[in-house]
ChimeraX commands (.cxc) that place a marker at each C-alpha (Angstrom):
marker #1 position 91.25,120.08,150.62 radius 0.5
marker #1 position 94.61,118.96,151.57 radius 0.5
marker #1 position 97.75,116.49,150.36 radius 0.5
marker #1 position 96.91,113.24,150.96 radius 0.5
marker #1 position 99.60,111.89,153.53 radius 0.5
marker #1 position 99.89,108.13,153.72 radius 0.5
marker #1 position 100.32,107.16,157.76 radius 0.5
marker #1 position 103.19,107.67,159.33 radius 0.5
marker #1 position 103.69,103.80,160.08 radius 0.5
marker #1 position 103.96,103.09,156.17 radius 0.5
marker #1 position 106.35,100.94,155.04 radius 0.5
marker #1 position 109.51,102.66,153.83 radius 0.5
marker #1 position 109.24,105.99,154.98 radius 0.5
marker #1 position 111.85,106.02,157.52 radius 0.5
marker #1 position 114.63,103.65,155.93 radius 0.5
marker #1 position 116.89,103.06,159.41 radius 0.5
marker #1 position 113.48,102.31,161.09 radius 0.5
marker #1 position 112.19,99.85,158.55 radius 0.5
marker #1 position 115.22,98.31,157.44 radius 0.5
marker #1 position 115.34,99.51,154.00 radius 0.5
marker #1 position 118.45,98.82,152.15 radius 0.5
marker #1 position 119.82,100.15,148.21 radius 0.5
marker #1 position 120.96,97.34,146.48 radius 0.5
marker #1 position 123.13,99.68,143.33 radius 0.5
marker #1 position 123.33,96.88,140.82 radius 0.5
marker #1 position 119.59,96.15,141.12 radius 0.5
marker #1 position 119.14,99.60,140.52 radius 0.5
marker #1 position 121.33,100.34,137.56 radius 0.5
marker #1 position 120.07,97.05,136.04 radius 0.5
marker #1 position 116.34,98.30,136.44 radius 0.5
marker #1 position 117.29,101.71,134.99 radius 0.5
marker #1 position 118.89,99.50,131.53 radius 0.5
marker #1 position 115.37,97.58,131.86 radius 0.5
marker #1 position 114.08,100.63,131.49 radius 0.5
marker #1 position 115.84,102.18,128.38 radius 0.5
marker #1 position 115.19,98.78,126.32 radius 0.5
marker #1 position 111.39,99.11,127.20 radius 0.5
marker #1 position 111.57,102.84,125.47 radius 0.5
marker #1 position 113.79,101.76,122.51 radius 0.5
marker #1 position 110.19,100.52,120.72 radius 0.5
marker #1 position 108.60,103.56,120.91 radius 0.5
marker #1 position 112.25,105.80,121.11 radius 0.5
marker #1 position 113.46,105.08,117.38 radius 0.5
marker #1 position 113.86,102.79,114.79 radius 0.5
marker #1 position 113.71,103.09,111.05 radius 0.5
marker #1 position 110.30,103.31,109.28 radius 0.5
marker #1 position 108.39,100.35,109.86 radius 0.5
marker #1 position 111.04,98.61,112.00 radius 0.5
marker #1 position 108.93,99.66,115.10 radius 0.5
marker #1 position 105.00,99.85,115.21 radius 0.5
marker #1 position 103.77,103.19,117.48 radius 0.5
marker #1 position 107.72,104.39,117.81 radius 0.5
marker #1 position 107.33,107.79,116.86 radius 0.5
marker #1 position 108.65,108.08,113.76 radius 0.5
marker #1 position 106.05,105.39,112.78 radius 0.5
marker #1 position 103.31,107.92,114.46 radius 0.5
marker #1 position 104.96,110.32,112.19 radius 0.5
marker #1 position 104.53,108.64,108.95 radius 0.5
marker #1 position 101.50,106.88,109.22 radius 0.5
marker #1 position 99.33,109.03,111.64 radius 0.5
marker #1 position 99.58,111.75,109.63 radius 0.5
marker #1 position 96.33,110.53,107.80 radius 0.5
marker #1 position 97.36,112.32,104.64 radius 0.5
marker #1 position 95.54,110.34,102.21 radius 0.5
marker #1 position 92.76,110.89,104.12 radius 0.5
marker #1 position 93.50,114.47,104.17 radius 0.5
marker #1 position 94.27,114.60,100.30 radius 0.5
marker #1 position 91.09,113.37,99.89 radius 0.5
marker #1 position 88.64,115.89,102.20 radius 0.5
marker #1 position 90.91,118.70,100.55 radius 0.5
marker #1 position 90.17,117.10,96.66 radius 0.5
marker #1 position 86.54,117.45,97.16 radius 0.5
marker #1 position 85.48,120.93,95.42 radius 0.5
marker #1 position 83.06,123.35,97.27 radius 0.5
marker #1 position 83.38,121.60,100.54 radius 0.5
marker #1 position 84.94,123.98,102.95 radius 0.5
marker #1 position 83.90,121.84,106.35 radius 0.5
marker #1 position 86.20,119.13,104.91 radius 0.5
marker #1 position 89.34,121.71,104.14 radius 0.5
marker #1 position 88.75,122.50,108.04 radius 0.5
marker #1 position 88.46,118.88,108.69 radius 0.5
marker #1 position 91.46,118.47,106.84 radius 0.5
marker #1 position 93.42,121.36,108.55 radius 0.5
marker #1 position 92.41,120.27,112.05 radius 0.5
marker #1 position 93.73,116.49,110.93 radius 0.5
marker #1 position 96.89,118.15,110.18 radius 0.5
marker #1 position 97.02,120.21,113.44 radius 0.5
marker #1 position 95.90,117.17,116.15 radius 0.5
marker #1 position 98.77,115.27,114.22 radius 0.5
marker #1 position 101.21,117.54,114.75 radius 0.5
marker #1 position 99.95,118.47,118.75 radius 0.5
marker #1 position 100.27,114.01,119.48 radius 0.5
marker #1 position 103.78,114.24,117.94 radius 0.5
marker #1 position 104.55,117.09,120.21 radius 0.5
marker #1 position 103.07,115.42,123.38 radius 0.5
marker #1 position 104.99,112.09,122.52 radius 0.5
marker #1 position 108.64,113.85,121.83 radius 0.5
marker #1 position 108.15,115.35,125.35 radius 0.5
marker #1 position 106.67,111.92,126.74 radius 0.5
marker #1 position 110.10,110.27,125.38 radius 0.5
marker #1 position 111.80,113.19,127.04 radius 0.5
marker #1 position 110.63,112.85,130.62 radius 0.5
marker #1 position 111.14,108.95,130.51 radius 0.5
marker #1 position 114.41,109.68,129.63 radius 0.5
marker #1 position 115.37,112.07,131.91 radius 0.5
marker #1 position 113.72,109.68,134.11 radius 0.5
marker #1 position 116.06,106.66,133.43 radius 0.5
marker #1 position 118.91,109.04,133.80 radius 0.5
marker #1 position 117.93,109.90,137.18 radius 0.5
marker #1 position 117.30,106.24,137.89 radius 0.5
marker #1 position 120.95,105.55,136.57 radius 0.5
marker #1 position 122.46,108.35,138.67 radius 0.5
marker #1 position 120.58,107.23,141.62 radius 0.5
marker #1 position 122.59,103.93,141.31 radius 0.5
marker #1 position 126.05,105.53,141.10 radius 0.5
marker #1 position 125.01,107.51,144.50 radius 0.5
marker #1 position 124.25,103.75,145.92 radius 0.5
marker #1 position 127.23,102.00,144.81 radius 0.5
marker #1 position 129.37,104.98,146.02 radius 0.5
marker #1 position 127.40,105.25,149.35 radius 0.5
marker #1 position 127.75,101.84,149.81 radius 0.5
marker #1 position 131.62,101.74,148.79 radius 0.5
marker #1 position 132.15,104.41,151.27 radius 0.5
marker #1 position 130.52,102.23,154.32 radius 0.5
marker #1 position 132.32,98.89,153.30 radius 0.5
marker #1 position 135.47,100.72,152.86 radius 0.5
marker #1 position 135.15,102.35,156.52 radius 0.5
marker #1 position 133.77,99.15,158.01 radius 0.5
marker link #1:1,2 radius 0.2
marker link #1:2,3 radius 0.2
marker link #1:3,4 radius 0.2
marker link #1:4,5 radius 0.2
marker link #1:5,6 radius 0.2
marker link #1:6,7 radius 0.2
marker link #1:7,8 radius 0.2
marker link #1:8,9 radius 0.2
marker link #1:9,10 radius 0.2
marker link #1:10,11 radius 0.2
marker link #1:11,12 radius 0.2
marker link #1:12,13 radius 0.2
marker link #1:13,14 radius 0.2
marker link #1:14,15 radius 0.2
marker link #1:15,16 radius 0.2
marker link #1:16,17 radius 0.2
marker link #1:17,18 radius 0.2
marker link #1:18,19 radius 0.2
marker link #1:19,20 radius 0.2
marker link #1:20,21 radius 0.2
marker link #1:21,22 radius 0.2
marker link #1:22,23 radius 0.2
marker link #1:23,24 radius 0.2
marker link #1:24,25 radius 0.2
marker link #1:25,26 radius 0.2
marker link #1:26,27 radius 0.2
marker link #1:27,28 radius 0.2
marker link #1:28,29 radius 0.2
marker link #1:29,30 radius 0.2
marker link #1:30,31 radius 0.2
marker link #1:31,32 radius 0.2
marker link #1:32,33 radius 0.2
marker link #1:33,34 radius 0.2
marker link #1:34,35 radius 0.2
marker link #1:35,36 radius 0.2
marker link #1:36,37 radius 0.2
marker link #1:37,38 radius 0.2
marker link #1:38,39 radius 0.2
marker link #1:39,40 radius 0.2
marker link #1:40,41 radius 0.2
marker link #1:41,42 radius 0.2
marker link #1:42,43 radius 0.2
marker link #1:43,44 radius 0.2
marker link #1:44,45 radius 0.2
marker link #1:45,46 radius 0.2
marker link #1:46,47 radius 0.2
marker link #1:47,48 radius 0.2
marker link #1:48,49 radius 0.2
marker link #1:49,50 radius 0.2
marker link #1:50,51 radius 0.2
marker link #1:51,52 radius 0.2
marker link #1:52,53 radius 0.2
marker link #1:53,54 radius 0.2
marker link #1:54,55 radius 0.2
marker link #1:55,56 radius 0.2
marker link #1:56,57 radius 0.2
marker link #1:57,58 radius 0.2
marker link #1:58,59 radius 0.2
marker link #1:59,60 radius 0.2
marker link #1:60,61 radius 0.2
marker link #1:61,62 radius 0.2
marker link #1:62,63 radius 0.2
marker link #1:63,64 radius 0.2
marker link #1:64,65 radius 0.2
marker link #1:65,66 radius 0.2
marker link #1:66,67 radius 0.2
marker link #1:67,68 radius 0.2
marker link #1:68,69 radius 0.2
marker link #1:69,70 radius 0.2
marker link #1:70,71 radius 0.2
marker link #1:71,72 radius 0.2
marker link #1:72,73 radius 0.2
marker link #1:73,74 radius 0.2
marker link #1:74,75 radius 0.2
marker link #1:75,76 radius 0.2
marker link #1:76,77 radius 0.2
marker link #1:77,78 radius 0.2
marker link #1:78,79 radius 0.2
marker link #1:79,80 radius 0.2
marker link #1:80,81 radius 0.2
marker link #1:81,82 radius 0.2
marker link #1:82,83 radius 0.2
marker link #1:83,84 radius 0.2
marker link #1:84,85 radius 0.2
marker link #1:85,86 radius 0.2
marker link #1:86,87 radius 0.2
marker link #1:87,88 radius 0.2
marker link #1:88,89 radius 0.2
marker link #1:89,90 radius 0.2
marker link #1:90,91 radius 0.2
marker link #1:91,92 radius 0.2
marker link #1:92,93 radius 0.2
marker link #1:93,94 radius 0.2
marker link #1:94,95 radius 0.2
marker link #1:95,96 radius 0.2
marker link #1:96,97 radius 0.2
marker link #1:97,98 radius 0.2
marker link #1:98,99 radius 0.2
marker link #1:99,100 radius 0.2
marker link #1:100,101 radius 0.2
marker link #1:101,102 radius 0.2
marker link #1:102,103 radius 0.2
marker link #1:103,104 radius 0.2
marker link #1:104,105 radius 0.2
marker link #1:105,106 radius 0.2
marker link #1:106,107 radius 0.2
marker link #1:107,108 radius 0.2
marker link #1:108,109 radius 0.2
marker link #1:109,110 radius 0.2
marker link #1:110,111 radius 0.2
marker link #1:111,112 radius 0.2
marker link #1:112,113 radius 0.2
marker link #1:113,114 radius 0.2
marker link #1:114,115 radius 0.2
marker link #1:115,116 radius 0.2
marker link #1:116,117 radius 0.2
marker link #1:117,118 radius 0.2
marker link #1:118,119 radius 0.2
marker link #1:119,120 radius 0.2
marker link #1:120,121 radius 0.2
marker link #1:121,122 radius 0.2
marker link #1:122,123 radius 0.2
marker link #1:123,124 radius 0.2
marker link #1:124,125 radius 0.2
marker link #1:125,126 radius 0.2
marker link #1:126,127 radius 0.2
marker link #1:127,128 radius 0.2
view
């Protein structure tokens, strides 16, 4: 099974051929569109931002959940319980720090993509 190819009459492919034009300032504005969409789930205090990830840190640890399957005496399925609570916990946080990452890196390349644009574009009204 091969890459799916869209046609080679889409939209957009070619830019001289379908008149596609960079507008840097749209850009650059989308990319700071961008980084106040993440600043919800990027940071904040505790509480000051429901599912940022410090919040996901605090309160989906589960831990009085935890404390509880670990107070019960001679119940070892609810230690493991307990343990594996404590281990998918940990996993999420991981996955969402590198989430955070990527759209970050993301909006940076979005941002320098917009500096290439206005540059570009500075170049070809300058030499008009």
């Amino acid at each position: 099974m091969g890459e799916t190819q869209p046609p080679k009459n889409w939209p957009g492919l070619e830019a001289e051929r379908d008149g596609v034009t960079y507008d840097a300032t749209k850009i650059a504005n989308i990319a700071e569109a961008l980084r106040e969409a993440m600043k919800p789930i990027n940071g904040g205090g505790y509480g000051e931002y429901q599912g940022s990830i410090q919040d996901l840190s605090i309160n989906g640890s589960l831990s009085d959940v935890r404390q509880h399957l670990q107070s019960i005496d001679r119940w070892e399925a609810g230690k493991t319980f307990a343990a594996t609570l404590t281990q998918a916990h940990r996993e999420f946080l991981n996955v969402y720090q590198e989430v955070l990452e990527n759209f970050s890196i993301a909006i940076a390349l979005v941002e320098a993509g917009a500096g290439v644009y206005k540059t570009t574009n500075a170049a070809n009204e300058g030499g008009a």
